[in-house]
C-alpha positions in Angstrom: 92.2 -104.6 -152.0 89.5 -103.2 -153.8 85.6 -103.7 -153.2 83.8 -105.3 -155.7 80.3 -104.1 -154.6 78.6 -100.7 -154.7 76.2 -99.3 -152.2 72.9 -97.8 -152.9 71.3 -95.3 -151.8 68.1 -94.5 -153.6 65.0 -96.4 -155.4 65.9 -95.5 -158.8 69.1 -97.6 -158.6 67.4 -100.3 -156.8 64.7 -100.1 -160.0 67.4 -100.6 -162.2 69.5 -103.4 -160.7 65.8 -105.2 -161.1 65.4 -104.8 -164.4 69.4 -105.8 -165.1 68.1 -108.7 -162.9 66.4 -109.6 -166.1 70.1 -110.2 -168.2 72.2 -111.2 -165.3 72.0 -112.1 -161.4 72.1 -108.9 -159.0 73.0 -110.0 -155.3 72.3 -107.3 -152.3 73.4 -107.5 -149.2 71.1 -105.4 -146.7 73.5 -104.4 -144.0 72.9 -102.5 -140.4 75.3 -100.9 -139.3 74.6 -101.1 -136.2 74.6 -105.0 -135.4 77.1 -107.1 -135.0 76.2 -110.2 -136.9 75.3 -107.8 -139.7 79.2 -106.6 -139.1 80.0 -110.4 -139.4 77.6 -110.8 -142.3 79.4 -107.9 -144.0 83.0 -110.0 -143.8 81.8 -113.0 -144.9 80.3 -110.8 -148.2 83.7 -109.1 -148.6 85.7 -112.4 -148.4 83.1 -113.2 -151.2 83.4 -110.6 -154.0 87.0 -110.1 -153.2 88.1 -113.8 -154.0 86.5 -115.3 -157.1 83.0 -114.4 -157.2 80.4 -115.4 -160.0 81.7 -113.0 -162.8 78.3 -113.0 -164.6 76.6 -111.3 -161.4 76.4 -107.6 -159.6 77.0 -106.9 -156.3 75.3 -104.1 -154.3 75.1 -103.5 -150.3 72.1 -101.4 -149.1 72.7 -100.1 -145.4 69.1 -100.7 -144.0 69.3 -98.1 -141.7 70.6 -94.9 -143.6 68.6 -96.3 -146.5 65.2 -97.8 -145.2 63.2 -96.6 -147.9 64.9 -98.6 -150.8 65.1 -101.4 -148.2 61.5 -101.2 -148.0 61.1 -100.9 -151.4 63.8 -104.0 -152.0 61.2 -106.5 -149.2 57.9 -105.3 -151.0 59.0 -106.1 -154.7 60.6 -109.3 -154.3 57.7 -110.0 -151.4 60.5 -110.6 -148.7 60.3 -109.9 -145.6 62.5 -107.4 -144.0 65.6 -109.1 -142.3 69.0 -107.6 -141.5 71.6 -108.9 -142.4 69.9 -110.3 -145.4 71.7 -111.3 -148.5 69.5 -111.6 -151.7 70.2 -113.1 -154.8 67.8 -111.9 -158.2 67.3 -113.3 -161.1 64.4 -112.3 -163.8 63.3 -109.7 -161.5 62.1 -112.5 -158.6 64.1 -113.7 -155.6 66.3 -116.7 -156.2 67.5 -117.0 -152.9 68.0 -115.5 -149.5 69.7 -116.6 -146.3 69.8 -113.8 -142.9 72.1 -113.4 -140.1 74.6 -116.3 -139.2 73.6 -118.0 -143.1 75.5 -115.2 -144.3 78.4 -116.9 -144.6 81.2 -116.7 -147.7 80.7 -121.0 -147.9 77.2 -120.9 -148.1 77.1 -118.0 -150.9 79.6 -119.8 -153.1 77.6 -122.6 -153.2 74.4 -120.8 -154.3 77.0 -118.7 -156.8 79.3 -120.8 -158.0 
């Protein structure tokens, strides 16, 4: 089974998957590895992207801990505050949507997606 979603590790690809947000939505996941309902959040994201998922969207996973500052960066330009897990969804360079910890569930982001 292969992952549909790429991690990112620095600012500059966080810059860019704004400005693609611009053409087509861009959803991040902010995971920590160190939590468990972030573990849980994680599943219910995998179950996502690797059944049907929106086809006209990207999917990225920034790990909040061994990436704070493009976590940081991801909160102050969308004007978010900071939760992990957090799952975002971006269109035109502004948060669509968000839901945190036990929200993050594969139901409740097919029915913002699809």
């Amino acid at each position: 089974m292969s992952v549909k979603w790429t991690e990112i590790t620095t600012e500059q690809e966080w810059n860019e998957i704004l400005e693609k947000s611009s053409q087509r939505g861009q959803v991040i996941l902010k995971h920590s590895t160190t939590c468990p309902v972030s573990s849980n959040a994680l599943k219910e994201y995998d179950a996502y992207v690797n059944g049907t998922p929106n086809a006209d969207t990207d999917y990225f996973l920034v790990k909040v801990i061994e990436s704070r500052p493009v976590s940081n960066q991801i909160a102050e330009d969308l004007n978010v505050k900071h939760e992990s897990p957090q799952i975002i969804y971006i269109k035109d360079k502004a948060k669509y949507w968000t839901a945190t910890h036990w929200a993050v569930t594969n139901a409740h982001i097919t029915a913002v997606l699809d």
